[in-house]
ZAKEBA-296739 format. One record per residue: residue number from 1; residue in one letter; z, y, x of N, C-alpha, C, CB in turn. Coordinates in nm, 3 decimals. Glycine has a CB too. Layout:
<nodes>
node num:NUM	residuo:A	nz:Z	ny:Y	nx:X	caz:Z	cay:Y	cax:X	cz:Z	cy:Y	cx:X	cbz:Z	cby:Y	cbx:X
...
</nodes>
This chain:
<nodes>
node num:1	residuo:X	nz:0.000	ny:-0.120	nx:0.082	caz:0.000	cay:0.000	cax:0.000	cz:0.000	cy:0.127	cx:0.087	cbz:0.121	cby:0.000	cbx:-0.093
node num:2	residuo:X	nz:0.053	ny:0.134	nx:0.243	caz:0.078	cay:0.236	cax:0.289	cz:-0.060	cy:0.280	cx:0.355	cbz:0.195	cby:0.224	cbx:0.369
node num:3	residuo:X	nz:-0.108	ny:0.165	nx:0.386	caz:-0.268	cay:0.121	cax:0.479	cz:-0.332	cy:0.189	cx:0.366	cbz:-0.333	cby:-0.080	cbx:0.513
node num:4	residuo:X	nz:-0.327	ny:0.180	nx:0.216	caz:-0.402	cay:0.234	cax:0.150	cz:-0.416	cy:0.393	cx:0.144	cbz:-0.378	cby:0.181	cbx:0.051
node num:5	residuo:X	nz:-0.289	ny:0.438	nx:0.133	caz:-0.221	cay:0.554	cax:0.134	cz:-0.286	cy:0.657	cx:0.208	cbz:-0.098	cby:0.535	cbx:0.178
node num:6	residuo:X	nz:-0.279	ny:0.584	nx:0.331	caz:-0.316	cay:0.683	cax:0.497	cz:-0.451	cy:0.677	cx:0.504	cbz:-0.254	cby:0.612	cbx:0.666
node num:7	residuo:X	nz:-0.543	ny:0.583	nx:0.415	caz:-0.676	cay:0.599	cax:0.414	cz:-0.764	cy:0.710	cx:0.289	cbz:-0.715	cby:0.451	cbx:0.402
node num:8	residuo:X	nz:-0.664	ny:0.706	nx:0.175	caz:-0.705	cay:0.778	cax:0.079	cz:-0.673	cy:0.923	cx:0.141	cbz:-0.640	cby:0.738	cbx:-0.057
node num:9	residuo:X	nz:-0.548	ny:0.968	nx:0.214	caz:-0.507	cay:1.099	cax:0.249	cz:-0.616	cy:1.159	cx:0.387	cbz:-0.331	cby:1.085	cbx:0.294
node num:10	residuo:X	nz:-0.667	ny:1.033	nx:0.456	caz:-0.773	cay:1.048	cax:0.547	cz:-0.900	cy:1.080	cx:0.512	cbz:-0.784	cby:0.950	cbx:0.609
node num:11	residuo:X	nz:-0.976	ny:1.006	nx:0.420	caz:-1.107	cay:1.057	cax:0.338	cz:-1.085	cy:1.182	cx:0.257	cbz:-1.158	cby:0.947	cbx:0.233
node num:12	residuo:X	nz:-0.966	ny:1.223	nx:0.228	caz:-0.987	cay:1.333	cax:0.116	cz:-0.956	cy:1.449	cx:0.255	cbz:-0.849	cby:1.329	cbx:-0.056
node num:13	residuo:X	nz:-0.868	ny:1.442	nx:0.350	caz:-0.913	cay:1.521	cax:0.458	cz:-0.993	cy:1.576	cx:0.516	cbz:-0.903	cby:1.501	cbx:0.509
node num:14	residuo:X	nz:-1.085	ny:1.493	nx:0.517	caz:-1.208	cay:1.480	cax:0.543	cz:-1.318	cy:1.560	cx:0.448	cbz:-1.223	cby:1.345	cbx:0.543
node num:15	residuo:X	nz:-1.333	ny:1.558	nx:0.351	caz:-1.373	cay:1.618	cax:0.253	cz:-1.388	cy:1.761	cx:0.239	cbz:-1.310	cby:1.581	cbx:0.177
node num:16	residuo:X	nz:-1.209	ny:1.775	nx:0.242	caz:-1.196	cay:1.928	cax:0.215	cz:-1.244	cy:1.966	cx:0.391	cbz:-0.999	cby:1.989	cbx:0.150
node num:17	residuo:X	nz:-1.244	ny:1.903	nx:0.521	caz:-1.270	cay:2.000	cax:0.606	cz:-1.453	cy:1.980	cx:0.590	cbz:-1.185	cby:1.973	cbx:0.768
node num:18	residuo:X	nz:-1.539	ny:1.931	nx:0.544	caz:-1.669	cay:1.916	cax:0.493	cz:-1.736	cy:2.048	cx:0.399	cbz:-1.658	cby:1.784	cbx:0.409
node num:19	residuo:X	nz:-1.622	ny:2.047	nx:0.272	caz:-1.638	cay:2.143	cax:0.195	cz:-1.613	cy:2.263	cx:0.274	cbz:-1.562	cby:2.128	cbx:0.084
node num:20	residuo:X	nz:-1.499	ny:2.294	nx:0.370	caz:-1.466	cay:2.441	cax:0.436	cz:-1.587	cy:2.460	cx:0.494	cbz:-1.339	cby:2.456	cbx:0.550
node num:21	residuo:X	nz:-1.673	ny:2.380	nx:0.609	caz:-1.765	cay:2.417	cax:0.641	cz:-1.887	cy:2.493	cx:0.574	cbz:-1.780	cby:2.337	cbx:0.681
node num:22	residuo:X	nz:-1.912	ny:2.370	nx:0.519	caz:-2.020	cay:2.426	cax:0.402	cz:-1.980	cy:2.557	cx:0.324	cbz:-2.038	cby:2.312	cbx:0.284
node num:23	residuo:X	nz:-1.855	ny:2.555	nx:0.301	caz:-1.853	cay:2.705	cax:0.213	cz:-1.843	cy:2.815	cx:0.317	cbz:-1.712	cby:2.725	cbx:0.100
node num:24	residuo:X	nz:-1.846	ny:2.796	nx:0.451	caz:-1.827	cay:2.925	cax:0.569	cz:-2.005	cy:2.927	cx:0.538	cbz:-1.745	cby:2.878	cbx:0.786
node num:25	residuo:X	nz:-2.070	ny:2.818	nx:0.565	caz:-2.226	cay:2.865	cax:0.569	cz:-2.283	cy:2.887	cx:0.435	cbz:-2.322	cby:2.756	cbx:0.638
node num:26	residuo:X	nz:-2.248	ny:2.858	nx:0.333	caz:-2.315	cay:2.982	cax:0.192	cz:-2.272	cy:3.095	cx:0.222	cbz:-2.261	cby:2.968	cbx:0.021
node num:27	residuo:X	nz:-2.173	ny:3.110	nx:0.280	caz:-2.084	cay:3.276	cax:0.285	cz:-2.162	cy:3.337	cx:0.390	cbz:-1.892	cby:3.282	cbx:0.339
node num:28	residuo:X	nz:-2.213	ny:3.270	nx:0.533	caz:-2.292	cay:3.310	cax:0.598	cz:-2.381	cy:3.364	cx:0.569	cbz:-2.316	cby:3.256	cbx:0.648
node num:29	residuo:X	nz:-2.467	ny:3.238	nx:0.536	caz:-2.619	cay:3.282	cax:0.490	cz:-2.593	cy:3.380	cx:0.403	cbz:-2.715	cby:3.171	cbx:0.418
node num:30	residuo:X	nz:-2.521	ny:3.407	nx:0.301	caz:-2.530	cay:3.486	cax:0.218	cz:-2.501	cy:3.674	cx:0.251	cbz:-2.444	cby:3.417	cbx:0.129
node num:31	residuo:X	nz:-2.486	ny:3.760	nx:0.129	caz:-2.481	cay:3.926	cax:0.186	cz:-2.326	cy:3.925	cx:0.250	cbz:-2.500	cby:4.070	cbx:0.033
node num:32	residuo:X	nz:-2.262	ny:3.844	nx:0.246	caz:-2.123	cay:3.860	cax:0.275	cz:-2.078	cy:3.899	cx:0.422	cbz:-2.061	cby:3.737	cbx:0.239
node num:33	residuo:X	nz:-2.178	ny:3.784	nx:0.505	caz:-2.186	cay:3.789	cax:0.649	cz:-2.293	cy:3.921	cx:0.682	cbz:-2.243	cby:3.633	cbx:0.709
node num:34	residuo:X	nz:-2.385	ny:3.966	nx:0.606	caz:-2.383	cay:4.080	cax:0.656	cz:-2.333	cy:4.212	cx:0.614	cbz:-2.476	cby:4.089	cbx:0.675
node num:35	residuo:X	nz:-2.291	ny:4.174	nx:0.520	caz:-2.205	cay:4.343	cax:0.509	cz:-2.092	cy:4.367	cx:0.581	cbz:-2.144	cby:4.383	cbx:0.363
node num:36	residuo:X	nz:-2.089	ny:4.223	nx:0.590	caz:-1.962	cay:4.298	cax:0.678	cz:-1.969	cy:4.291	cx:0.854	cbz:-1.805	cby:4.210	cbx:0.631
node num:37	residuo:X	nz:-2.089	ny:4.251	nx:0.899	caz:-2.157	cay:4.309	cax:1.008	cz:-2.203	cy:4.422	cx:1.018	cbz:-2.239	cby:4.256	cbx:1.036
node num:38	residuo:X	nz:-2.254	ny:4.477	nx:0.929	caz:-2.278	cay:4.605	cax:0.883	cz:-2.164	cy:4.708	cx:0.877	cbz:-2.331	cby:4.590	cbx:0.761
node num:39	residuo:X	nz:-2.107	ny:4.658	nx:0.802	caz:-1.956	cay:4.745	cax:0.823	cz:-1.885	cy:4.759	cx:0.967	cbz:-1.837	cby:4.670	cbx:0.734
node num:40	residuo:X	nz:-1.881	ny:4.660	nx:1.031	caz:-1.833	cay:4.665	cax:1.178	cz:-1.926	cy:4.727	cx:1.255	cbz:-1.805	cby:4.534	cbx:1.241
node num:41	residuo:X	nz:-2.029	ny:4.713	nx:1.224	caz:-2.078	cay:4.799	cax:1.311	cz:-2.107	cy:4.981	cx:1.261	cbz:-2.208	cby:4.721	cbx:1.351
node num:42	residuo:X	nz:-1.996	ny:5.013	nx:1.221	caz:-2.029	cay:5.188	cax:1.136	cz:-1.955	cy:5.239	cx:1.263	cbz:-1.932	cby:5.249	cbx:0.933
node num:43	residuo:X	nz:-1.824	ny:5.196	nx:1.294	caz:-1.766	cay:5.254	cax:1.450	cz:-1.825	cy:5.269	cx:1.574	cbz:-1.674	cby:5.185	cbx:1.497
node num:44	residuo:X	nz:-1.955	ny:5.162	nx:1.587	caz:-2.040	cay:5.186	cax:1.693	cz:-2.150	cy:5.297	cx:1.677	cbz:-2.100	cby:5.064	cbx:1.723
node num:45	residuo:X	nz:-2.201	ny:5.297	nx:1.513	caz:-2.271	cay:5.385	cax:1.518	cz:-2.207	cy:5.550	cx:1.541	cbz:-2.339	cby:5.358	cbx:1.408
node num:46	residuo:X	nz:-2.105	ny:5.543	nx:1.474	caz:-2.055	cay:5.671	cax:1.476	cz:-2.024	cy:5.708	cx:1.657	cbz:-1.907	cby:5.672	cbx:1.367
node num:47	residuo:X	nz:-1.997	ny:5.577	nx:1.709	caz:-1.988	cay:5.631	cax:1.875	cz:-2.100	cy:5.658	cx:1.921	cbz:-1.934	cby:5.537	cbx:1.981
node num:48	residuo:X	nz:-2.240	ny:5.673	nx:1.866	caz:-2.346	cay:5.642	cax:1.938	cz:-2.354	cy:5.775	cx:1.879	cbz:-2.448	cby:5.513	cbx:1.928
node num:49	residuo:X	nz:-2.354	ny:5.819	nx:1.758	caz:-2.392	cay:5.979	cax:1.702	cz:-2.285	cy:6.059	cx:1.753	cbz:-2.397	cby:6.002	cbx:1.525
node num:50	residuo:X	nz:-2.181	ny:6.012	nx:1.798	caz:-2.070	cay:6.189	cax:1.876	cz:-2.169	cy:6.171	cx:2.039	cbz:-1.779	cby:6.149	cbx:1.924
node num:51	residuo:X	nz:-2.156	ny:6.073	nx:2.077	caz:-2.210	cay:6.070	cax:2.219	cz:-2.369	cy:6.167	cx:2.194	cbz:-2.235	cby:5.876	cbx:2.281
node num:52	residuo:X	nz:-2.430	ny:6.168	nx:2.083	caz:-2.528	cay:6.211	cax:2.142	cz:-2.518	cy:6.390	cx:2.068	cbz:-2.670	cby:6.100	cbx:2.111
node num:53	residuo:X	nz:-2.446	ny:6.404	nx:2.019	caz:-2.390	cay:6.537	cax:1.966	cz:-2.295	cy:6.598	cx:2.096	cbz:-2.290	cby:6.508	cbx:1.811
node num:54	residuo:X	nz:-2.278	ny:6.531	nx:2.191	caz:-2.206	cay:6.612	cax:2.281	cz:-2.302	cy:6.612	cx:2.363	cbz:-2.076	cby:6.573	cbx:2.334
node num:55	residuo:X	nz:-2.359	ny:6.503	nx:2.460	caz:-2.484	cay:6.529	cax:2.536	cz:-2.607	cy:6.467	cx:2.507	cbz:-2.465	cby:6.501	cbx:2.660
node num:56	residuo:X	nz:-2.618	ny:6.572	nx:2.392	caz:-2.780	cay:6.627	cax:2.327	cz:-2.874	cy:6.521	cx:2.356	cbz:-2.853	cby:6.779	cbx:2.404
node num:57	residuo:X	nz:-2.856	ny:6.387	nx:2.373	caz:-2.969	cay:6.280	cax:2.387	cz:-2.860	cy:6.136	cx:2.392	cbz:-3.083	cby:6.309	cbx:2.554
node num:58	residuo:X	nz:-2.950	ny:6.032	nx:2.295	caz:-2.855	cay:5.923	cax:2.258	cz:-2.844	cy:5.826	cx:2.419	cbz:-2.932	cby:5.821	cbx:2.103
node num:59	residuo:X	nz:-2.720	ny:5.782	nx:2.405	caz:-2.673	cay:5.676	cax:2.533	cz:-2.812	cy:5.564	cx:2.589	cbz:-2.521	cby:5.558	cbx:2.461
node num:60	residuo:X	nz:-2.835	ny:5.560	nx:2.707	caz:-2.932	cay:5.468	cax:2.763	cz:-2.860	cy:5.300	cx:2.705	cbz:-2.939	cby:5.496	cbx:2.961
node num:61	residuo:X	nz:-2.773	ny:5.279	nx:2.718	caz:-2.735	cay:5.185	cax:2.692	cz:-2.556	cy:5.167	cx:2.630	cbz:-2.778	cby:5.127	cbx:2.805
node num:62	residuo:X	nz:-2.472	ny:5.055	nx:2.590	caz:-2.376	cay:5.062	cax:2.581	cz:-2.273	cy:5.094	cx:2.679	cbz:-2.372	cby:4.988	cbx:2.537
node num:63	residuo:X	nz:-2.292	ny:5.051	nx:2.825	caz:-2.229	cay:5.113	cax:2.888	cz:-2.205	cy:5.258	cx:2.900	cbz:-2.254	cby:5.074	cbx:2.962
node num:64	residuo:X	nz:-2.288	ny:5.342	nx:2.869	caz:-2.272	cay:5.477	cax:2.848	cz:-2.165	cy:5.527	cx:2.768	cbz:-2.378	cby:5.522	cbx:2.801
node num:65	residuo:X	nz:-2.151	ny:5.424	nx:2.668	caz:-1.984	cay:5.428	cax:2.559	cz:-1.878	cy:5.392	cx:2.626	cbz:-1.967	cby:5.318	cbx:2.423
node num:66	residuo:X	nz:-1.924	ny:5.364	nx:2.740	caz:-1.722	cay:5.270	cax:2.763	cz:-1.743	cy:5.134	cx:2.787	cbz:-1.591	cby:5.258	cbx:2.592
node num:67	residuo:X	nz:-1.830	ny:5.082	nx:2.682	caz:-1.824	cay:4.913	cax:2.716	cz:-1.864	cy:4.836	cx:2.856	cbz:-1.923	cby:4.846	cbx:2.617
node num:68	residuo:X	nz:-1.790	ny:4.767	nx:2.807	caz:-1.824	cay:4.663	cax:2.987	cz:-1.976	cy:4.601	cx:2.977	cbz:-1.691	cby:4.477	cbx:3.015
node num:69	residuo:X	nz:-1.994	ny:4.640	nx:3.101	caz:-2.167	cay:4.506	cax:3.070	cz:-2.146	cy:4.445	cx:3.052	cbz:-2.274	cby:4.441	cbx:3.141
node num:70	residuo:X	nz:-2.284	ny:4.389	nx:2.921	caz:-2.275	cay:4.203	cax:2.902	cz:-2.425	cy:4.223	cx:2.897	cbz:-2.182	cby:4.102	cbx:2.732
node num:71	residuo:X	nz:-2.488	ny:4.186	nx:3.012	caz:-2.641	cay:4.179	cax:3.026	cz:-2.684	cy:4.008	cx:2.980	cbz:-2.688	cby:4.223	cbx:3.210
node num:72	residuo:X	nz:-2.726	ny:4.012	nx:2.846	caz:-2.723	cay:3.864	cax:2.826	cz:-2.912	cy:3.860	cx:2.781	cbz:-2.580	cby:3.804	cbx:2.676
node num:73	residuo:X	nz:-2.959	ny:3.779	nx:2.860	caz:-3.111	cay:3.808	cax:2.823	cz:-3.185	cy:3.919	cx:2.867	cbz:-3.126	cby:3.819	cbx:2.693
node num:74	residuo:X	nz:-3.152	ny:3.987	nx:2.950	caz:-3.206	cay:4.095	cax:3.006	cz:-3.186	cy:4.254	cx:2.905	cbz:-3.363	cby:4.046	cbx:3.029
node num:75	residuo:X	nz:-3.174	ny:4.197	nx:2.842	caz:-3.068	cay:4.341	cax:2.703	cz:-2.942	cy:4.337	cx:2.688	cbz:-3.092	cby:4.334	cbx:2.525
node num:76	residuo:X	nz:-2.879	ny:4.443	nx:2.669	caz:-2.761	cay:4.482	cax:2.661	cz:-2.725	cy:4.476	cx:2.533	cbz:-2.744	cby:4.592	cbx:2.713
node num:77	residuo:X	nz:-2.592	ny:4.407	nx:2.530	caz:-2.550	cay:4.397	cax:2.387	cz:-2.404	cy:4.397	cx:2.423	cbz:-2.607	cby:4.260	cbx:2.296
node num:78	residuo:X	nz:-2.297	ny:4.395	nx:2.266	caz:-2.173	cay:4.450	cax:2.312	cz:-2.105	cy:4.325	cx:2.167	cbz:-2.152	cby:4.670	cbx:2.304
node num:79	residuo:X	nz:-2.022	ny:4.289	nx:2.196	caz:-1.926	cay:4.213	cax:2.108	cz:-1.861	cy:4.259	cx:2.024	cbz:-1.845	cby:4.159	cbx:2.156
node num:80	residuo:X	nz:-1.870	ny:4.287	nx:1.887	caz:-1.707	cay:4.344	cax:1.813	cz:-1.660	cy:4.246	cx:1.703	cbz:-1.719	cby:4.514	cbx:1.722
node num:81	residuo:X	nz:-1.560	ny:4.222	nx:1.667	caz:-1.502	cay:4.100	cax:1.610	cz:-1.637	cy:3.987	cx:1.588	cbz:-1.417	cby:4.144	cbx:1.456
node num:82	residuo:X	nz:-1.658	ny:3.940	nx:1.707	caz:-1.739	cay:3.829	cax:1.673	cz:-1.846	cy:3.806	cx:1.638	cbz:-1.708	cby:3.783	cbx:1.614
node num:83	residuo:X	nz:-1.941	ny:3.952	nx:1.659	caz:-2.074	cay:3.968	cax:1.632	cz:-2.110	cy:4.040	cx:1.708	cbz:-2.111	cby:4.002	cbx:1.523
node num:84	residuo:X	nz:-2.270	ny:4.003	nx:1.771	caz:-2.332	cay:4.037	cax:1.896	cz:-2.405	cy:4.141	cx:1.851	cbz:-2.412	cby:3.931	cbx:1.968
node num:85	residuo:X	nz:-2.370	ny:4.283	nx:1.851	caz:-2.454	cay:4.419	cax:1.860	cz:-2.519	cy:4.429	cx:2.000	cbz:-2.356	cby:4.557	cbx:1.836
node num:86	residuo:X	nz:-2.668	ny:4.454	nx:1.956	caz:-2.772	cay:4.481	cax:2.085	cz:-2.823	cy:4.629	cx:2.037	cbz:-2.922	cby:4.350	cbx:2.102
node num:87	residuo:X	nz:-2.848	ny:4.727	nx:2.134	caz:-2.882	cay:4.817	cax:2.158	cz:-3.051	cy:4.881	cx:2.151	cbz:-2.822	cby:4.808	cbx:2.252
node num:88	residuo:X	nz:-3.105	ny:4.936	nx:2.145	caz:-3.242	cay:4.982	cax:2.223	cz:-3.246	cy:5.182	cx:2.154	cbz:-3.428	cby:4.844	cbx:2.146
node num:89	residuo:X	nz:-3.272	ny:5.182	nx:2.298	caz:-3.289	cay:5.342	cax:2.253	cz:-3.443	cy:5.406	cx:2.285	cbz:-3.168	cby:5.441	cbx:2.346
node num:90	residuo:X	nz:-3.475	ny:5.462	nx:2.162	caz:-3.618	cay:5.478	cax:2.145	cz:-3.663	cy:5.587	cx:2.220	cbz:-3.656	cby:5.496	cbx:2.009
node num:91	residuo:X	nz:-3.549	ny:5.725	nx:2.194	caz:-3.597	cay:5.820	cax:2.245	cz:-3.464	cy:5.887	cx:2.260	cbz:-3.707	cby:5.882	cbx:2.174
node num:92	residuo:X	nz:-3.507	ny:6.027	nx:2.281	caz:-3.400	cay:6.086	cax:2.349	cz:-3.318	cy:6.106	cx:2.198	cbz:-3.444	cby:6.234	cbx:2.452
node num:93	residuo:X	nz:-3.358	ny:6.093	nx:2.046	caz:-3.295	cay:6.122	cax:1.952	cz:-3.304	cy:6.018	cx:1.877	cbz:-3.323	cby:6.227	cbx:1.902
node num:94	residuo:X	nz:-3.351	ny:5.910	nx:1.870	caz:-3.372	cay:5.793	cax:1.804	cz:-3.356	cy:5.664	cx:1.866	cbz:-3.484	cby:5.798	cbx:1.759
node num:95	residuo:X	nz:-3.267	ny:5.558	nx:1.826	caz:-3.245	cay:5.454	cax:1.859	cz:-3.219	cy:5.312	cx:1.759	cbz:-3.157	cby:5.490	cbx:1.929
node num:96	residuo:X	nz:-3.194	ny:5.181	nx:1.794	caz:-3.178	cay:5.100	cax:1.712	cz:-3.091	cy:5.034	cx:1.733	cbz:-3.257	cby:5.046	cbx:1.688
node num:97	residuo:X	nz:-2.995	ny:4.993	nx:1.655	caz:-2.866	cay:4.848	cax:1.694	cz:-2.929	cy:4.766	cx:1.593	cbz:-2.655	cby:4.872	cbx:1.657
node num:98	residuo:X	nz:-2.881	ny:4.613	nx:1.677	caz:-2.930	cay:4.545	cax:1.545	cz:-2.852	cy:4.361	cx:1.598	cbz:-3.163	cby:4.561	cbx:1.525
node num:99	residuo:X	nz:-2.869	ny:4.309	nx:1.501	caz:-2.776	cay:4.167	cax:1.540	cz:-2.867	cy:4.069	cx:1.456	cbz:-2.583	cby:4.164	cbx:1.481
node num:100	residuo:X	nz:-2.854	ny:3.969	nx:1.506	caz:-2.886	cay:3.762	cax:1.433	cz:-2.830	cy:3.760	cx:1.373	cbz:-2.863	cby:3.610	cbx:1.491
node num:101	residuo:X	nz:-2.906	ny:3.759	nx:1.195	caz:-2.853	cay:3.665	cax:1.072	cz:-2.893	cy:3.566	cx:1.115	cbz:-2.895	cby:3.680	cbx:0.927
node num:102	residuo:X	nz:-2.996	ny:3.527	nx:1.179	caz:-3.007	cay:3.342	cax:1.148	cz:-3.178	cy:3.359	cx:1.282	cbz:-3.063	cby:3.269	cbx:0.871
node num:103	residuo:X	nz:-3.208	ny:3.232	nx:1.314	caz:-3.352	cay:3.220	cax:1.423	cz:-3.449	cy:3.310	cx:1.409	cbz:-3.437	cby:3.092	cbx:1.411
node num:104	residuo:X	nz:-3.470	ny:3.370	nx:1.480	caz:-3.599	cay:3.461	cax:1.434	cz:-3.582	cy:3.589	cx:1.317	cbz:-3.709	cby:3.352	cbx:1.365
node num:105	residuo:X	nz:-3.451	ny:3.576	nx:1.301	caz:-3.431	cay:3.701	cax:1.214	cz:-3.345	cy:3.754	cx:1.252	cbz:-3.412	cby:3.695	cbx:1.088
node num:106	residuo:X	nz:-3.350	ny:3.897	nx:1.242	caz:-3.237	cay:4.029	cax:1.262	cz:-3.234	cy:4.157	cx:1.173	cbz:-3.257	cby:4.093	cbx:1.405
node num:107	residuo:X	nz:-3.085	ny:4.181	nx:1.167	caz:-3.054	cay:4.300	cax:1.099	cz:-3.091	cy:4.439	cx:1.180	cbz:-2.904	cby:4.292	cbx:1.066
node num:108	residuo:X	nz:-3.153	ny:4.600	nx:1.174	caz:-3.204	cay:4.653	cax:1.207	cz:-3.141	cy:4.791	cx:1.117	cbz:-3.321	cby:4.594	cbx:1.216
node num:109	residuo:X	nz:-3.068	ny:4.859	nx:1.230	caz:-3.030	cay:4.945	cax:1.229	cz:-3.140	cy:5.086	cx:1.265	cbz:-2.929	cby:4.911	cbx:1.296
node num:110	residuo:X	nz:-3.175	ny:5.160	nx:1.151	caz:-3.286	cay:5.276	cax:1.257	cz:-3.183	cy:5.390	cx:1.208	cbz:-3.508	cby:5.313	cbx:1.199
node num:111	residuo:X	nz:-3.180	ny:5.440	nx:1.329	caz:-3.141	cay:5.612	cax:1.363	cz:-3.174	cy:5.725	cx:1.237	cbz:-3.249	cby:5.670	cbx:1.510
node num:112	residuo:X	nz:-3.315	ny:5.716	nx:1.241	caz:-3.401	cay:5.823	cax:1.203	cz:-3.433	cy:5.748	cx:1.079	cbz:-3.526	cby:5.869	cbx:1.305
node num:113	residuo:X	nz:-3.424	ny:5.671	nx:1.000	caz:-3.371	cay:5.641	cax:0.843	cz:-3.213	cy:5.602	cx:0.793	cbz:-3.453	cby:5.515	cbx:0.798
node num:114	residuo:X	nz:-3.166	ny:5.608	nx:0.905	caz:-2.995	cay:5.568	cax:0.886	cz:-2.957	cy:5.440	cx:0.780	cbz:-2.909	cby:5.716	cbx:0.814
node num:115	residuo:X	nz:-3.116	ny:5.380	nx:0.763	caz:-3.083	cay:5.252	cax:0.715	cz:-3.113	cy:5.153	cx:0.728	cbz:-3.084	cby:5.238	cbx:0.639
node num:116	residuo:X	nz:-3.051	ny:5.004	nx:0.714	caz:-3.040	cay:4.853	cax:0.722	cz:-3.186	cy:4.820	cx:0.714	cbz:-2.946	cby:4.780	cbx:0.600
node num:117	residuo:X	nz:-3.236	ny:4.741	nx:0.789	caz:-3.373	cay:4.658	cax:0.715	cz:-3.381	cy:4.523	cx:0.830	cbz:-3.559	cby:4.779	cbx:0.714
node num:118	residuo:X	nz:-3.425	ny:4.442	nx:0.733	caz:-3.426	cay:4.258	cax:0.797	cz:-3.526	cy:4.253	cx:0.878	cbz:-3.458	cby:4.119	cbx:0.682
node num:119	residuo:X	nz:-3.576	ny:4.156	nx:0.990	caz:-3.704	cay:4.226	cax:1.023	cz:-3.667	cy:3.991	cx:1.099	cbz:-3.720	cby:4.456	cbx:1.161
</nodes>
């Protein structure tokens, strides 16, 4: 009976850590994981718009903010709770951050529309 016990409490263990997964990746895939990438990243943008309101042209890269290099792939990108913000600066007044929802796709931050687009 106990052999039974420790096997029923083992498969249903099992289960619920099956179900946790799966419900982290609907939540992923879904707007959840990016809004709130989106949201974490409003503190970077706002560091990227005082930096360039004090010297009149946006940062070459993140190190220009403070952050430590993380040259990963030959681009610069910066970590904040657990999501990889990458950089590119277009011009001396326009630039882009942008991060991986999923292979071949990214979220896309533009300067000069101040809004989100999938690309």
């Amino acid at each position: 009976m106990a052999k039974i016990k420790t096997i029923l409490i083992s498969l249903t263990s099992f289960f619920v850590f099956i179900a946790s997964i799966l419900a982290f990746y609907v939540w992923w895939c879904t707007d959840g994981s990016i809004r709130h990438a989106e949201k974490t990243a409003i503190p970077l943008i706002e560091k990227i718009e005082n930096y360039k309101e004090i010297n009149g042209k946006t940062p070459d890269s993140f190190v220009d903010l403070g952050f430590a290099p993380d040259d990963f792939w030959g681009g610069m990108r910066t970590e904040r709770k657990g999501i990889a913000y990458w950089y590119e600066k277009i011009s001396d007044t326009h630039y882009l951050i942008y991060f991986d929802i999923s292979l071949g796709e990214a979220m896309y931050y533009h300067s000069y529309t101040k809004e989100w687009d999938i690309k």
